[in-house]
Gaussian input, Z-matrix of N, CA and C with variables (Angstrom, degrees):
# hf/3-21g

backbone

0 1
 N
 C     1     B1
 C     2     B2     1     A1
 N     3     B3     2     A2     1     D1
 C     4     B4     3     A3     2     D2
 C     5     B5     4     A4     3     D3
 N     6     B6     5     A5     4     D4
 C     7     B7     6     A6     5     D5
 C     8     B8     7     A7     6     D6
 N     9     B9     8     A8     7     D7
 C    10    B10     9     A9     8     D8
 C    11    B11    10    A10     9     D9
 N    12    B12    11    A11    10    D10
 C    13    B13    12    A12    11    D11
 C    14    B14    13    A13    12    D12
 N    15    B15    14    A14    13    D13
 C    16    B16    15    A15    14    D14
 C    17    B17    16    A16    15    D15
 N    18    B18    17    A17    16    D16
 C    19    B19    18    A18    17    D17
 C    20    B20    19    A19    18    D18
 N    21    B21    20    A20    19    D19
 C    22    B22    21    A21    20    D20
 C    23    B23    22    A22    21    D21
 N    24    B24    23    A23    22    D22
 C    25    B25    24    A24    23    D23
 C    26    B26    25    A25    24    D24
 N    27    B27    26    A26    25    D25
 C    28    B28    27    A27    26    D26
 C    29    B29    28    A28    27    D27
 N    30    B30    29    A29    28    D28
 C    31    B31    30    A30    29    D29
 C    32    B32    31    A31    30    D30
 N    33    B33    32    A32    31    D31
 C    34    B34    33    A33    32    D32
 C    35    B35    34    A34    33    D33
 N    36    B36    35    A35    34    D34
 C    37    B37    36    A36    35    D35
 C    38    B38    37    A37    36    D36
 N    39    B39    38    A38    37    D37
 C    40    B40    39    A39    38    D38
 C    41    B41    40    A40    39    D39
 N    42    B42    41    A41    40    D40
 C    43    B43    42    A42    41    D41
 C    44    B44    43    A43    42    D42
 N    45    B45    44    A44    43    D43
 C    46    B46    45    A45    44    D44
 C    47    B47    46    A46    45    D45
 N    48    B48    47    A47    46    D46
 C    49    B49    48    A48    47    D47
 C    50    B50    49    A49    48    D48
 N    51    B51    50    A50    49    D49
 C    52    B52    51    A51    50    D50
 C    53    B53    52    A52    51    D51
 N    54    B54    53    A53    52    D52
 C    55    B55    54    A54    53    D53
 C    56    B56    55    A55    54    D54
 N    57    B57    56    A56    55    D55
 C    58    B58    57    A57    56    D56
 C    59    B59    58    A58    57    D57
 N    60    B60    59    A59    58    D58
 C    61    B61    60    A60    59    D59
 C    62    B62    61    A61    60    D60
 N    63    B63    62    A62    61    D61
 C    64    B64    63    A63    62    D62
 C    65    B65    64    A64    63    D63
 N    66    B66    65    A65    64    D64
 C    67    B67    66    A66    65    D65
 C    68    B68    67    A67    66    D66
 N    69    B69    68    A68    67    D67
 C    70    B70    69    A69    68    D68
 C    71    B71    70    A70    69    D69
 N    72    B72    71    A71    70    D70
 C    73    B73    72    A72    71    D71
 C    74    B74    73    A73    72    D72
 N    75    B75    74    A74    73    D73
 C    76    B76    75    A75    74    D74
 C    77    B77    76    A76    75    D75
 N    78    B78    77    A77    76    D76
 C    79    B79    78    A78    77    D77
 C    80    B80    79    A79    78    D78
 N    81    B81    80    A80    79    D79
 C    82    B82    81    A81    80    D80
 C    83    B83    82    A82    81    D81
 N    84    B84    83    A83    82    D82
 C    85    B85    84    A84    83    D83
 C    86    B86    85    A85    84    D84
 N    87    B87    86    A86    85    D85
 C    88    B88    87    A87    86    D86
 C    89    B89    88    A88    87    D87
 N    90    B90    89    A89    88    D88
 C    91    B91    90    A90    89    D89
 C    92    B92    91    A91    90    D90
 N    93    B93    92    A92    91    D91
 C    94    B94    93    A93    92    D92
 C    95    B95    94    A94    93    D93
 N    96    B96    95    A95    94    D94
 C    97    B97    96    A96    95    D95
 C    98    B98    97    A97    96    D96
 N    99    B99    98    A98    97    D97
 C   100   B100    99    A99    98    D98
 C   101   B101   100   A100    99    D99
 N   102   B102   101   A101   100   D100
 C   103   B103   102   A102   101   D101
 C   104   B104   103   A103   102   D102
 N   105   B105   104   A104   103   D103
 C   106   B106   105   A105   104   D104
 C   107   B107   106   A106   105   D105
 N   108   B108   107   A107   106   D106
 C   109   B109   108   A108   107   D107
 C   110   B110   109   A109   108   D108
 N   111   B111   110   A110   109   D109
 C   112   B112   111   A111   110   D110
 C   113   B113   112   A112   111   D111
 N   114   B114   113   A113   112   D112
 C   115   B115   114   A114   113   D113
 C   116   B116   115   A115   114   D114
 N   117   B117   116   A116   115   D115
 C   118   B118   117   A117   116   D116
 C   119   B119   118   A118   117   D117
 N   120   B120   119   A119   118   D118
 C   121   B121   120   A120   119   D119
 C   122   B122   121   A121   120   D120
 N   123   B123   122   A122   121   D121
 C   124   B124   123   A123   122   D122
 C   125   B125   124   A124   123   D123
 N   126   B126   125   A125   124   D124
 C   127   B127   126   A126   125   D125
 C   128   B128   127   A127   126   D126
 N   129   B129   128   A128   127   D127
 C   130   B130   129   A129   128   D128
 C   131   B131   130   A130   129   D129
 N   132   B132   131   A131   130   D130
 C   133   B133   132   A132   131   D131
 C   134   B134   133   A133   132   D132
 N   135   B135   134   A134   133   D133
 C   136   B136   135   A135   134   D134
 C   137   B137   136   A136   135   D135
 N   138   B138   137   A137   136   D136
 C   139   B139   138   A138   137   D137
 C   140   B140   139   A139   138   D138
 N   141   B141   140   A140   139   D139
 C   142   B142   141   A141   140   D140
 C   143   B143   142   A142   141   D141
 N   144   B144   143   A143   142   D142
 C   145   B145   144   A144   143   D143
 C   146   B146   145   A145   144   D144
 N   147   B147   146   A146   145   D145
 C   148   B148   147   A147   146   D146
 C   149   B149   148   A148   147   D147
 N   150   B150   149   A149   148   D148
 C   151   B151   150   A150   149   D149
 C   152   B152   151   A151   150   D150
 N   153   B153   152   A152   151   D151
 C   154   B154   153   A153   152   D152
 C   155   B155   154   A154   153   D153
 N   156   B156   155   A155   154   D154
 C   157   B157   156   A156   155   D155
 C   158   B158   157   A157   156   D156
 N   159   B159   158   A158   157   D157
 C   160   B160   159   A159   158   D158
 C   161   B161   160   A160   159   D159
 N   162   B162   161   A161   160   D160
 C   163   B163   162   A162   161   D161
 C   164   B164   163   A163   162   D162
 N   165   B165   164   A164   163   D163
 C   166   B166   165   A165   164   D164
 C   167   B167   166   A166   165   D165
 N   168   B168   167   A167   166   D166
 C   169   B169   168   A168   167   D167
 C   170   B170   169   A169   168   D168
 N   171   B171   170   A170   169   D169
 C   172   B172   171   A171   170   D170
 C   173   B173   172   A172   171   D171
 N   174   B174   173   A173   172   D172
 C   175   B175   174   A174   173   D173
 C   176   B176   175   A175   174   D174
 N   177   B177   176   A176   175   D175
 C   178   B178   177   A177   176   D176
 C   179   B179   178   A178   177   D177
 N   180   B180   179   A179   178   D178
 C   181   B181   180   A180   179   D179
 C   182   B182   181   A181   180   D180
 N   183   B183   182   A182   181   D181
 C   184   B184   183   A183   182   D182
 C   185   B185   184   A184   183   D183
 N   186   B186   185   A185   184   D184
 C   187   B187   186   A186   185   D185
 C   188   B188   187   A187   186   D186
 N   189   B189   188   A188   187   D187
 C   190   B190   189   A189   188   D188
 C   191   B191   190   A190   189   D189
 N   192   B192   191   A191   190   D190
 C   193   B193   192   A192   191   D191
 C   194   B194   193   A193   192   D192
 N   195   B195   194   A194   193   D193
 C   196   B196   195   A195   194   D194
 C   197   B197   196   A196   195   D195
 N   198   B198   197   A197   196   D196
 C   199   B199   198   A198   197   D197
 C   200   B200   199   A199   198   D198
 N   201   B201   200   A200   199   D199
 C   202   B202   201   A201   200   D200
 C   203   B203   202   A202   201   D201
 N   204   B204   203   A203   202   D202
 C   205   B205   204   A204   203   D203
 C   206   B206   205   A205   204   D204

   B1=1.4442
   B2=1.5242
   B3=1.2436
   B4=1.5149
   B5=1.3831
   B6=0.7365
   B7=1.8377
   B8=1.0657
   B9=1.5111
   B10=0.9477
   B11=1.4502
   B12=1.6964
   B13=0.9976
   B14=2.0978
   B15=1.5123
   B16=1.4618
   B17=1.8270
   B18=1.2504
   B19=1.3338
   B20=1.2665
   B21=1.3631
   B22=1.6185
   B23=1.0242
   B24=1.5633
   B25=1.3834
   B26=1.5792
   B27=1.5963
   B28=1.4543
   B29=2.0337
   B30=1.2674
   B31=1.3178
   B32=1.5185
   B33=1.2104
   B34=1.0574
   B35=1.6504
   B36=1.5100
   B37=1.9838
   B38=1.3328
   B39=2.0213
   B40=1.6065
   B41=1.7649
   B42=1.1002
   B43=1.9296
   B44=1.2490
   B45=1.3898
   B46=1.5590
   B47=1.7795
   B48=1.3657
   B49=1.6247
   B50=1.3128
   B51=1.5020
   B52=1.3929
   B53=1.4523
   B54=1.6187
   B55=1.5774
   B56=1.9136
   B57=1.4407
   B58=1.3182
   B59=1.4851
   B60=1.3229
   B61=1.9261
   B62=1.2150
   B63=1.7855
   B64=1.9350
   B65=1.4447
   B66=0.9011
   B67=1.7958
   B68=1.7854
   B69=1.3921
   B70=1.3943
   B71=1.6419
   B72=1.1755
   B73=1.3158
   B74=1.7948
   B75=1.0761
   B76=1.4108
   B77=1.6405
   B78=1.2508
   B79=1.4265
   B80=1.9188
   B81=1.4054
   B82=1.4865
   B83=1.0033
   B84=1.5917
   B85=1.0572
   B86=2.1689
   B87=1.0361
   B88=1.5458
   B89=1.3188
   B90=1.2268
   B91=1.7989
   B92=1.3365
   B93=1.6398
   B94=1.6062
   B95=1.8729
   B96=1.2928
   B97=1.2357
   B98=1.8397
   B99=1.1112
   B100=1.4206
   B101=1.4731
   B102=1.5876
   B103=1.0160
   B104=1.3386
   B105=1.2238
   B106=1.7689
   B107=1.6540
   B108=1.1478
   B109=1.4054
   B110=1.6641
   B111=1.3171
   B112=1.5090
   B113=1.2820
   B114=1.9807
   B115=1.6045
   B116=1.1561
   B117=1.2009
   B118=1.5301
   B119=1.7613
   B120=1.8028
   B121=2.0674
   B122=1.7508
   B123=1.5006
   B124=1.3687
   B125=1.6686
   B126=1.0021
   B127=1.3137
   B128=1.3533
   B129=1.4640
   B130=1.4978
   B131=1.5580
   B132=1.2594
   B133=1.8000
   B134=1.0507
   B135=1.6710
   B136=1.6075
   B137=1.3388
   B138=1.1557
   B139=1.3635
   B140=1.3774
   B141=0.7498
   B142=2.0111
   B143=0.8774
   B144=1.4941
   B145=1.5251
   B146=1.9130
   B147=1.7145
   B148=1.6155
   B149=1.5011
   B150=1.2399
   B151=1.5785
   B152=1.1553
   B153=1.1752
   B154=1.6459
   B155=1.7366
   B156=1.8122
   B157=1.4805
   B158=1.6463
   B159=1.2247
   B160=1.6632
   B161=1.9469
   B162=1.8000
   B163=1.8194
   B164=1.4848
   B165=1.5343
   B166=1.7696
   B167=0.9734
   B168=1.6200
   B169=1.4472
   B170=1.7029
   B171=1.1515
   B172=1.6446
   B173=1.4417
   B174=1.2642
   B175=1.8559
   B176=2.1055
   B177=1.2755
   B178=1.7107
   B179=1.3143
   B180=1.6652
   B181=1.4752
   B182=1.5507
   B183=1.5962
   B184=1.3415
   B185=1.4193
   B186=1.4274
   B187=1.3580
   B188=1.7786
   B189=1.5072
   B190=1.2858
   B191=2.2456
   B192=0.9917
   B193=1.1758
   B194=1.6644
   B195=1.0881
   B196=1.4050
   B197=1.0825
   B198=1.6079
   B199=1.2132
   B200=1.7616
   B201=0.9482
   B202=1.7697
   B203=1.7245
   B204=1.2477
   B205=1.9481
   B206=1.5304
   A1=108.65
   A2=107.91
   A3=122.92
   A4=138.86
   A5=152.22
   A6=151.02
   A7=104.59
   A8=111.91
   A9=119.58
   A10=129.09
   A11=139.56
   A12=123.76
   A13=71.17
   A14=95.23
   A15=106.36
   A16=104.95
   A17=106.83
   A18=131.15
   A19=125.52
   A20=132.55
   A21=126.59
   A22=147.27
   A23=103.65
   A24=130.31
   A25=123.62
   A26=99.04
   A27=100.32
   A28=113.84
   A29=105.18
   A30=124.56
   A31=111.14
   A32=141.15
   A33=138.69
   A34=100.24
   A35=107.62
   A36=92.39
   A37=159.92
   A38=83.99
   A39=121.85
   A40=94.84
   A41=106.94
   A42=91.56
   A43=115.41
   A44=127.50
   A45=127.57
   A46=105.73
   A47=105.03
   A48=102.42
   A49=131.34
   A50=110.42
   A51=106.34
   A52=130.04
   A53=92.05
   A54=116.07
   A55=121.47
   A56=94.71
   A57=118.46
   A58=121.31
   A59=96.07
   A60=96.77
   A61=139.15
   A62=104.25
   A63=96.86
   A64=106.86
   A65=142.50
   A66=124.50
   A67=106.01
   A68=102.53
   A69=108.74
   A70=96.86
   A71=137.62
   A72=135.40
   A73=115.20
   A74=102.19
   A75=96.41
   A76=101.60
   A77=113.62
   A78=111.03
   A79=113.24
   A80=112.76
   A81=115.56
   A82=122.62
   A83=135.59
   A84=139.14
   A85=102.71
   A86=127.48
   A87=102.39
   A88=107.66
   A89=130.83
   A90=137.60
   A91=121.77
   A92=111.05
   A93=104.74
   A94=98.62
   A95=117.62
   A96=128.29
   A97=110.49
   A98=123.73
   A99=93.33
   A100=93.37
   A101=134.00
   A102=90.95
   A103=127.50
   A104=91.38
   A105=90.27
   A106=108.17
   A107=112.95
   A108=116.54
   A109=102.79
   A110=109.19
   A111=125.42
   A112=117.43
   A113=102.68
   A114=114.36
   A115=114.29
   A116=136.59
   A117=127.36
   A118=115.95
   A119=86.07
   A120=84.21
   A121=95.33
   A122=125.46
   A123=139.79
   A124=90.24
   A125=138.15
   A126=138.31
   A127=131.17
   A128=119.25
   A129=121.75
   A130=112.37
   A131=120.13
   A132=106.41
   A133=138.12
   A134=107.60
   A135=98.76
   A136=117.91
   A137=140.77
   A138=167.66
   A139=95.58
   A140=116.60
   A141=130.95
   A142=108.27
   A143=132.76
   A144=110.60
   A145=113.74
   A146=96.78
   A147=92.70
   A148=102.34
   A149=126.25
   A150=116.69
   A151=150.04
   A152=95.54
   A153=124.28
   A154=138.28
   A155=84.85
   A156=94.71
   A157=112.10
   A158=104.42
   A159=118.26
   A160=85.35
   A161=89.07
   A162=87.54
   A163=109.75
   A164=79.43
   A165=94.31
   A166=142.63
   A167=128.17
   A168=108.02
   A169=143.14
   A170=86.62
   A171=110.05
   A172=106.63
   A173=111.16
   A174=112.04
   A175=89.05
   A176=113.90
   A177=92.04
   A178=85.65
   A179=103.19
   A180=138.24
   A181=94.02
   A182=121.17
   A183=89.85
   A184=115.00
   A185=116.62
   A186=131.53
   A187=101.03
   A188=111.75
   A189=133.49
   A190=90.06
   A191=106.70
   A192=89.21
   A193=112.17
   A194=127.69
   A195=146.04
   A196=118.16
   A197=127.92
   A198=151.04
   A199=103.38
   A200=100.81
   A201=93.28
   A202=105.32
   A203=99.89
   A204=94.90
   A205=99.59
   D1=136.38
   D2=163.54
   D3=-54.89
   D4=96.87
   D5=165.50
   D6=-63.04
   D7=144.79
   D8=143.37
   D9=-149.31
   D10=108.16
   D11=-107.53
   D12=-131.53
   D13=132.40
   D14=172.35
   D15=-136.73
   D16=116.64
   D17=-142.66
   D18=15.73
   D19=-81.74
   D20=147.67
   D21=-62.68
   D22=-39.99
   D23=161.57
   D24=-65.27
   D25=142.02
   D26=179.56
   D27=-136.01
   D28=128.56
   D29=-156.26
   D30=-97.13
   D31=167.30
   D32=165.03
   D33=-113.55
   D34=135.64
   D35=160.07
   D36=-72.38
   D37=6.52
   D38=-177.74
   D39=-100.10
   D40=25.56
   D41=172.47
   D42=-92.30
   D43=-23.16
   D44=163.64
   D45=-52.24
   D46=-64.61
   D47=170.00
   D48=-45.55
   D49=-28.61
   D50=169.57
   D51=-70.40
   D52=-39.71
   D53=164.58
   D54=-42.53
   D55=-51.94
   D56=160.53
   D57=-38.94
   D58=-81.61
   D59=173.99
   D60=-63.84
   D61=-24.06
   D62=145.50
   D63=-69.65
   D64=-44.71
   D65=179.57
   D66=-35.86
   D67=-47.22
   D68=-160.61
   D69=-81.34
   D70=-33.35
   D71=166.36
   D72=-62.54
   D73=-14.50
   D74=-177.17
   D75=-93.39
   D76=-57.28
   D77=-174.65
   D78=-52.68
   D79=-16.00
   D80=156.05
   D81=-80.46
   D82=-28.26
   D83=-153.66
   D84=-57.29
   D85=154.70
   D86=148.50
   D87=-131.14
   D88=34.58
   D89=133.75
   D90=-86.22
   D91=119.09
   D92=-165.05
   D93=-63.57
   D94=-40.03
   D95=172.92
   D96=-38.30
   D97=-33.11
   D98=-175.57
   D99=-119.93
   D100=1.24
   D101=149.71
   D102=-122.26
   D103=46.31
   D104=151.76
   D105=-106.10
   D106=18.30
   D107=-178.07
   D108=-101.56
   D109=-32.84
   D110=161.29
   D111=-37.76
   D112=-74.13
   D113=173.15
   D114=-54.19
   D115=-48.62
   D116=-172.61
   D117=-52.82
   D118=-29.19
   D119=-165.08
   D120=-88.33
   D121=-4.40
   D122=-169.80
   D123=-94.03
   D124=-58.77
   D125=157.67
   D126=-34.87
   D127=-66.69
   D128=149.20
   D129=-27.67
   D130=-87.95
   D131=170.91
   D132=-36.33
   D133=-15.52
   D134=164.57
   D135=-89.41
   D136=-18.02
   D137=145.22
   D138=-31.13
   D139=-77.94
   D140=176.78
   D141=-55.24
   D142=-29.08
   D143=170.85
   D144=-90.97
   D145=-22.85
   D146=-175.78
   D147=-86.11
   D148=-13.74
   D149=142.31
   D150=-27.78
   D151=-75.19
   D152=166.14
   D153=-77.63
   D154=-12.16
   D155=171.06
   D156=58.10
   D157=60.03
   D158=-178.44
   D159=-69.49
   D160=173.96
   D161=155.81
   D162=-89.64
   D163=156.90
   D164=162.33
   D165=-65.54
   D166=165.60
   D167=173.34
   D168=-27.58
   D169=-42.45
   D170=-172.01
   D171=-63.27
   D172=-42.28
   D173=168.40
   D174=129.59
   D175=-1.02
   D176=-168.13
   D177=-85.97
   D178=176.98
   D179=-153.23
   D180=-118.19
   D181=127.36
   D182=151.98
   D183=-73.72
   D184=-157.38
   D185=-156.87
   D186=-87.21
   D187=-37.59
   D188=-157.29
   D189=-71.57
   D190=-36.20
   D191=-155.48
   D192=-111.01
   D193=149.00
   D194=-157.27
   D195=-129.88
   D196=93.91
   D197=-148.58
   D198=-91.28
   D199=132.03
   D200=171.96
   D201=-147.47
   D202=179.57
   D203=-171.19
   D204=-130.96

């Protein structure tokens, strides 16, 4: 697994995907209760990533952050 460490904080580069598969768990779910418990934690990660300024789709880095393994 990947790091990627933007000042204190430290990210994984599979958090868009994670974000992803609660989306995809919710639209299965058939309790509105959990999955909106899905979206909320699919939401939170996007928050965390437009926070922290993960990379983008495309795979570039911004400048700010310093990837190590």
């Amino acid at each position: 697994m990947h790091l990627i460490h933007v000042g204190n904080a430290v990210v994984t580069k599979n958090t868009r995907e994670v974000a992803a598969t609660l989306l995809k768990l919710a639209k299965t779910s058939s309790d509105p209760a959990v999955a909106a418990g899905f979206i909320e934690r699919a939401a939170d990660l996007k928050e965390r990533i437009d926070d922290e300024g993960l990379p983008k789709a495309d795979g570039n880095l911004p400048p700010s952050i310093i990837q190590r393994q």
